[in-house]
C-alpha positions as CSV (number, residue, x, y, z in Angstrom):
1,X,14.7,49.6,-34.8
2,X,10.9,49.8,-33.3
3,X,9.5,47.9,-36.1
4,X,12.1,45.4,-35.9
5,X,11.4,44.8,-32.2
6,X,7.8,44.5,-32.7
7,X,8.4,42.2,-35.2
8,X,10.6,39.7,-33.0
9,X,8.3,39.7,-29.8
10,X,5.6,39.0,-31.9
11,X,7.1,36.1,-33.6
12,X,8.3,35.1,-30.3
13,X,4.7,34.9,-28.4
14,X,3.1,33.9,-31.7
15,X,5.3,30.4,-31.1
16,X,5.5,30.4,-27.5
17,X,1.8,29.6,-27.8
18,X,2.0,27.4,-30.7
19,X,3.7,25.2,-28.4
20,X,1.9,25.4,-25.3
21,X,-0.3,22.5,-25.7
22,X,2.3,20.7,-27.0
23,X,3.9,20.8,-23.7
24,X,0.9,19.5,-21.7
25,X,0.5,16.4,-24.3
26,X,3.9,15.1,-22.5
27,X,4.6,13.9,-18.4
28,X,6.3,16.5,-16.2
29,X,9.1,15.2,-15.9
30,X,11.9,16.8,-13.0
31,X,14.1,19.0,-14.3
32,X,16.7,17.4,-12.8
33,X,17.6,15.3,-15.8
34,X,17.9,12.2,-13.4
35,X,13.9,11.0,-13.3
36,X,13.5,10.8,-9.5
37,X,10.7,11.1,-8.2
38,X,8.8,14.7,-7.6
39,X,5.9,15.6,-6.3
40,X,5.1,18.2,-8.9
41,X,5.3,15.4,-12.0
42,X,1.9,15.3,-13.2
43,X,1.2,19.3,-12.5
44,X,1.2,20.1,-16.0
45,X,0.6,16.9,-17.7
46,X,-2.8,15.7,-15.4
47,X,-3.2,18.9,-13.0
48,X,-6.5,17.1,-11.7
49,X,-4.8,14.0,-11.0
50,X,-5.3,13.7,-7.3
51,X,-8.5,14.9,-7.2
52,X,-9.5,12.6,-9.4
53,X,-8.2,9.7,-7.4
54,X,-9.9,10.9,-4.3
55,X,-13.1,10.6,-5.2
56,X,-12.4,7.4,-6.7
57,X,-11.4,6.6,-3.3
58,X,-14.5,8.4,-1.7
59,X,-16.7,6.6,-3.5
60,X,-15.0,3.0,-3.2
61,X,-14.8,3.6,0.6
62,X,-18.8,5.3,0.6
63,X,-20.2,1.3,-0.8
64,X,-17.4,-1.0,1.3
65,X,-16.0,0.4,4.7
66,X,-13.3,-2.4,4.3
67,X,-11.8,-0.7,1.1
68,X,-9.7,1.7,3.1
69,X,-7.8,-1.4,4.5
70,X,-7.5,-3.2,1.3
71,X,-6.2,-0.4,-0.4
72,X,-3.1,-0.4,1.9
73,X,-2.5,-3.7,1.9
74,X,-2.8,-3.9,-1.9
75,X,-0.2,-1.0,-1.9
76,X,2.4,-2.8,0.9
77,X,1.9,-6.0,-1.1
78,X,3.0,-4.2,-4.3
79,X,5.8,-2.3,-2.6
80,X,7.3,-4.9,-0.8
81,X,7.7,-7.3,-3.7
82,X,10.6,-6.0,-5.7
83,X,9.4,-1.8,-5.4
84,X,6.3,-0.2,-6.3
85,X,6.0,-0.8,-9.7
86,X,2.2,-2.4,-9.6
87,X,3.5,-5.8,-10.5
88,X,0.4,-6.9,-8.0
89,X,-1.7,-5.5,-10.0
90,X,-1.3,-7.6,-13.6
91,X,-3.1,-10.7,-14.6
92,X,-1.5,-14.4,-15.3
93,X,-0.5,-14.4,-18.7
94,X,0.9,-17.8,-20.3
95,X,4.1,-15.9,-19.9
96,X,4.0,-15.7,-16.0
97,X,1.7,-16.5,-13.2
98,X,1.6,-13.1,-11.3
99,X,1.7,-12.0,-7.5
100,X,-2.1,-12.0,-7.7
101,X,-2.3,-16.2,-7.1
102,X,0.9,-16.2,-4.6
103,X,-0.3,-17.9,-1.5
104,X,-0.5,-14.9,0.1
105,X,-2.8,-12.7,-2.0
106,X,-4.9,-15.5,-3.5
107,X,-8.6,-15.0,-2.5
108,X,-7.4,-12.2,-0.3
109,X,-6.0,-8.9,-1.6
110,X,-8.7,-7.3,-2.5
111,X,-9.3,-3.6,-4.5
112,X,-8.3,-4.1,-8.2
113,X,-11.4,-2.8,-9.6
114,X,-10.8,0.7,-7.8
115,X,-7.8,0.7,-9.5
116,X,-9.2,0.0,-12.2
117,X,-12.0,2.1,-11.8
118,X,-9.8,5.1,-11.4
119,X,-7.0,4.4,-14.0
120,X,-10.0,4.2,-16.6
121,X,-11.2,7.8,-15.9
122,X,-7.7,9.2,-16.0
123,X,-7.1,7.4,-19.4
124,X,-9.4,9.3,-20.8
125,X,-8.9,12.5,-19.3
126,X,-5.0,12.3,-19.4
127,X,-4.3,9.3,-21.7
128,X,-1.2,7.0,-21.4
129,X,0.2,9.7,-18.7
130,X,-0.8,8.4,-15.2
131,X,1.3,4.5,-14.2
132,X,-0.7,2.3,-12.6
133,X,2.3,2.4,-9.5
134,X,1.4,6.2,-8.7
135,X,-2.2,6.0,-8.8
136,X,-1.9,2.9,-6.2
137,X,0.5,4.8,-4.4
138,X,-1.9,7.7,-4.2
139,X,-5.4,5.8,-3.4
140,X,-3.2,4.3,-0.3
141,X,-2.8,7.8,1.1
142,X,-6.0,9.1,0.2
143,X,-7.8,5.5,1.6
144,X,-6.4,6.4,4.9
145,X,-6.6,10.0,5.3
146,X,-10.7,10.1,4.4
147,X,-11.1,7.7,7.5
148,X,-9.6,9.9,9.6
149,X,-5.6,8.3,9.7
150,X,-2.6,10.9,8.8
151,X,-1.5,11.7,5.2
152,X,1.9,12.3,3.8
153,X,3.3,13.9,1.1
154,X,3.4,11.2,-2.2
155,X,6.4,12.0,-4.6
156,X,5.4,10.5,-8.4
157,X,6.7,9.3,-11.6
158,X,6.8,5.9,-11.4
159,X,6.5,3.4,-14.0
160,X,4.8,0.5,-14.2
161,X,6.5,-3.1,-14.4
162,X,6.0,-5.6,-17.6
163,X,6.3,-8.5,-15.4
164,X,5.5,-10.3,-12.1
165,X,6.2,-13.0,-10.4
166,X,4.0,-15.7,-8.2
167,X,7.7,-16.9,-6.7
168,X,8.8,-13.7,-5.7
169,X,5.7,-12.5,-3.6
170,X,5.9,-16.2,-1.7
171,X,9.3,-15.8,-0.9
172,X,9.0,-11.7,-0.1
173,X,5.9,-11.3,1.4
174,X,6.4,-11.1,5.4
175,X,3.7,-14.1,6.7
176,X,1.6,-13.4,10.1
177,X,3.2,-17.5,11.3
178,X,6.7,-16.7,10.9
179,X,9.1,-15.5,13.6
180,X,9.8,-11.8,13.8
181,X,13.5,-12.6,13.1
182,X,12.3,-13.5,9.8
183,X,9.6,-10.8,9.1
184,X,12.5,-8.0,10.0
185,X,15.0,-9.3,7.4
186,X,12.4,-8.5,4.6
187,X,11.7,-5.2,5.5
188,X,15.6,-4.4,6.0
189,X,15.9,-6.3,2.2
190,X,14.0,-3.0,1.1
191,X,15.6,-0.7,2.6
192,X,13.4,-0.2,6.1
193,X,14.7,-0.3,9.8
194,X,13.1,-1.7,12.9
195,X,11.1,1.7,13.7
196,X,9.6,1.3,10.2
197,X,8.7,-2.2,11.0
198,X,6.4,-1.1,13.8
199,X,5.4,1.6,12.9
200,X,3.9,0.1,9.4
201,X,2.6,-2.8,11.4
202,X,0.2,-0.1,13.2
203,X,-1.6,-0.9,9.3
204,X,-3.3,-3.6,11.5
205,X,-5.1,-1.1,13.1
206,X,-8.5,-1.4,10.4
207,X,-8.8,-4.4,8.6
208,X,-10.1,-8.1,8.5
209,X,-7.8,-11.8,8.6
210,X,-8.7,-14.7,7.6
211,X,-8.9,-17.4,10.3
212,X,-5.9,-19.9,8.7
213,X,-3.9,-16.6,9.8
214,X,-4.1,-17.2,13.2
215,X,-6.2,-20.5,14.0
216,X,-3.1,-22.0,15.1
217,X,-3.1,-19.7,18.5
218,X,-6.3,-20.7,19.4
219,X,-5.5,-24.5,18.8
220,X,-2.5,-25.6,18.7
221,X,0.0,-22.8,19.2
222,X,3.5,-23.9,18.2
223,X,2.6,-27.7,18.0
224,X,1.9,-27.5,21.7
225,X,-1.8,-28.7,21.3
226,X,-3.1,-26.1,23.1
227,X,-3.6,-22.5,22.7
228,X,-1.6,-19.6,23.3
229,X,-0.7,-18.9,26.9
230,X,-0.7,-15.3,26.3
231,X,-3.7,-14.7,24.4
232,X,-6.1,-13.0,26.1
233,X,-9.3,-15.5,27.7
234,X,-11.8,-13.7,27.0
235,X,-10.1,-13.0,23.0
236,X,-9.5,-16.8,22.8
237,X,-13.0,-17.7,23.4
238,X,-14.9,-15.5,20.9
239,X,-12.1,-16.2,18.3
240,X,-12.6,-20.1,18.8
241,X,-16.4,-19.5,17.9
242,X,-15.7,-17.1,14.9
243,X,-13.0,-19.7,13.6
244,X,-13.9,-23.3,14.9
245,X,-11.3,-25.9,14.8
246,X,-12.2,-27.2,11.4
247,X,-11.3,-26.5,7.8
248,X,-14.8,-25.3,6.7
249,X,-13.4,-21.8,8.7
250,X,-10.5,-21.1,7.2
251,X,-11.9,-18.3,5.4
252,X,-13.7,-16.7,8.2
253,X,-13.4,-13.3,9.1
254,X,-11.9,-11.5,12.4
255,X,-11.2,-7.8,13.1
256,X,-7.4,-7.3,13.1
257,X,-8.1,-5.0,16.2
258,X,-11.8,-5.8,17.5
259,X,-11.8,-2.7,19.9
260,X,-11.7,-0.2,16.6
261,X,-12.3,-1.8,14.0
262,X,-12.9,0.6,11.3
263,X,-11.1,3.6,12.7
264,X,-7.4,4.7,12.0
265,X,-5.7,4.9,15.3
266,X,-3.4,3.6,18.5
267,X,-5.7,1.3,20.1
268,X,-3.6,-1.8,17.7
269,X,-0.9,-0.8,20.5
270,X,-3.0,-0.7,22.9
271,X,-4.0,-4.4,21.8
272,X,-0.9,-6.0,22.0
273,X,0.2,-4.4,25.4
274,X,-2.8,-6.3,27.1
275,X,-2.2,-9.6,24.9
276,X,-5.1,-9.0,22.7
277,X,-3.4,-8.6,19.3
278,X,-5.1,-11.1,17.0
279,X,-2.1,-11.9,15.0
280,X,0.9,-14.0,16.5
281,X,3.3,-12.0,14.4
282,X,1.9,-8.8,15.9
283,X,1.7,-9.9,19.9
284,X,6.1,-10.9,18.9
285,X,6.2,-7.3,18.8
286,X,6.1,-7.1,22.7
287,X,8.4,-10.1,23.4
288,X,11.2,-8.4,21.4
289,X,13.7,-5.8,23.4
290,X,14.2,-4.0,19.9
291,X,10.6,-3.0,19.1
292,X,8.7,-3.2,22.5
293,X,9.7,-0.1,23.7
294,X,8.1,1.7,20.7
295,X,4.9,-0.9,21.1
296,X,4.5,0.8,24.5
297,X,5.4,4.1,23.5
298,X,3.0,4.2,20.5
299,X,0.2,2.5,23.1
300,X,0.0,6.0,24.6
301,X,1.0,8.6,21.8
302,X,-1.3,8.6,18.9
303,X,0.5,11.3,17.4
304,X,3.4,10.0,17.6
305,X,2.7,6.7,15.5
306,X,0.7,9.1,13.2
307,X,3.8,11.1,12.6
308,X,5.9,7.8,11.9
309,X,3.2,6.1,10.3
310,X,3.4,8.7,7.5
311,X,7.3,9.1,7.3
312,X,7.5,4.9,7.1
313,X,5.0,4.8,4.2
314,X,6.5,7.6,2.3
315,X,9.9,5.4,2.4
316,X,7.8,2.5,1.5
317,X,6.1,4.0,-0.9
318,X,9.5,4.8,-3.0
319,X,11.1,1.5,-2.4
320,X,12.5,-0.2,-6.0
321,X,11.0,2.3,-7.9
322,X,10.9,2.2,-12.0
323,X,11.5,5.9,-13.7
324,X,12.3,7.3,-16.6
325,X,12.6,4.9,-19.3
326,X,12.3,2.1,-17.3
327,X,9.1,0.1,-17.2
328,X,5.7,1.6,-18.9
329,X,2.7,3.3,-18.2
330,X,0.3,0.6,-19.1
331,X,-2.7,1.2,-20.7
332,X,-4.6,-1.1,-18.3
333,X,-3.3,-2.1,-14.8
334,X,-4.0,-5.5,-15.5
335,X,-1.7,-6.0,-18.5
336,X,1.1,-5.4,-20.0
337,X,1.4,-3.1,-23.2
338,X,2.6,-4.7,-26.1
């Protein structure tokens, strides 16, 4: 009877280990057997995953101190244009003309190449493992957290899309000129509530716009011919400098909140409770009874909007997700396998 047990447990371990690196050739997938998300996914497949992205991060943020921005927008952009699936991310193809020329991205979303960058070095570390969807979901949280914002929790297993769509990012993508009423009805299409919409408009806190964003507050605000009442003086005349009243300055540049620019924190608030948000779409945020009260309440409890900040990207974050057998893990975030 001893020989015959020796016999079995060592047959047993001999192909226990056979197998093991069998099992890290393959994703982590949840054990679930319904392909949520989980935030242990890639623990056995690509353990140095995150690490990984982080210094890809570190070193995109260490040569442009604008990156942490972009990185967030690129991410909201992707997310709020039929889920986080990294449909931003692909090239035009003579199949489809992607999200990257919709008028609102064109010339603007900036950040591919640290994508890029990143997905490159995890290719060959952990090949054909690691979607494009979860490493941008991932360098959004890490851009933010290394300047000092808050970090949440990021649940993975995404896929990545095989198409995109110029059409769908026009008509999705909430515009800095359009009424609130508006702007509201595409973040409740996906899934968020009002809180979410303020508290994911705090994003304005770092980060640049482009002059045809908001040149027609210091102009001609609502076809008035003249500029907006309840912009600031002393805002209206620096911005009317920086973006003159002439085409040639459309693609100037302006600090989304001038008093902070490059730090993660309330003073975006702070901006629009003295009428010096830069962005129409932001200072509607006061004028509204539904989401001043949290404008005023976030003005004077950074930890509060830090707290929210994080909950209202983590349910961004897993809006219209692709698992399991949907989508792909592409091989290169600009195109799709085939």
């Amino acid at each position: 009877m001893t020989c015959k047990l020796v016999i079995y447990f060592t047959f047993f371990f001999c192909l226990l280990f056979t197998l093991v690196p069998y099992v890290h050739m393959y994703p982590s997938y949840p054990y679930s057997g319904n392909y949520q998300l989980d935030l242990n996914f890639y623990d056995r497949s690509c353990p140095n995953l995150q690490r990984i992205v982080g210094y890809g991060v570190w070193l995109a943020l260490k040569n442009d101190n604008r990156m942490a921005a972009s990185l967030l927008r690129l991410h909201f952009h992707d997310c709020i244009v039929n889920g986080c699936d990294a449909s931003v991310l692909l090239d035009d193809t003579p199949y489809f003309t992607g999200e990257k020329n919709a008028l609102p991205n064109r010339n603007s979303l900036r950040g591919f190449e640290v994508i890029d960058d990143i997905k490159e070095h995890l290719e060959r570390i952990c090949p054909s493992t690691v979607s494009c969807a979860d490493i941008l979901a991932l360098a959004a949280r890490e851009a933010i957290d290394h300047i000092g914002g808050p970090s949440w929790q990021v649940q993975l297993g995404r896929r990545d899309a095989t198409t995109t769509s110029k059409e769908a990012a026009e008509q999705q993508i909430p515009s800095p000129i359009e009424p609130l009423e508006n702007i509201t009805a595409k973040f409740f299409s996906k899934g968020l509530d009002m809180k979410d919409v303020v508290a994911l408009s705090g994003a304005h806190t770092i980060g640049f716009a482009r002059c045809f964003t908001f040149k027609g507050r210091l102009f001609d605000f609502q076809g008035s011919g003249r500029p907006d009442p309840a912009l600031d003086f002393s805002l209206l005349s620096k911005l009317q400098n920086t973006c003159p009243n002439e085409d040639a300055s459309n693609s100037n540049l302006a600090p989304l909140d001038a008093t902070s620019t490059m730090m993660f924190d309330n003073e975006y608030y702070r901006n629009i409770v003295y009428n010096t948000a830069l962005l129409e779409s932001d200072q509607a945020l006061l004028k509204d009874r539904r989401t001043a009260p949290t404008v005023y309440y976030y003005s004077n409890n950074r930890f509060s909007f830090y707290n929210d900040f994080a909950k209202s990207m983590v349910k961004l974050s897993n809006v219209g997700v692709l698992t399991g057998a949907e989508g792909q893990i592409r091989y290169k975030c600009g195109s799709v396998n085939y």
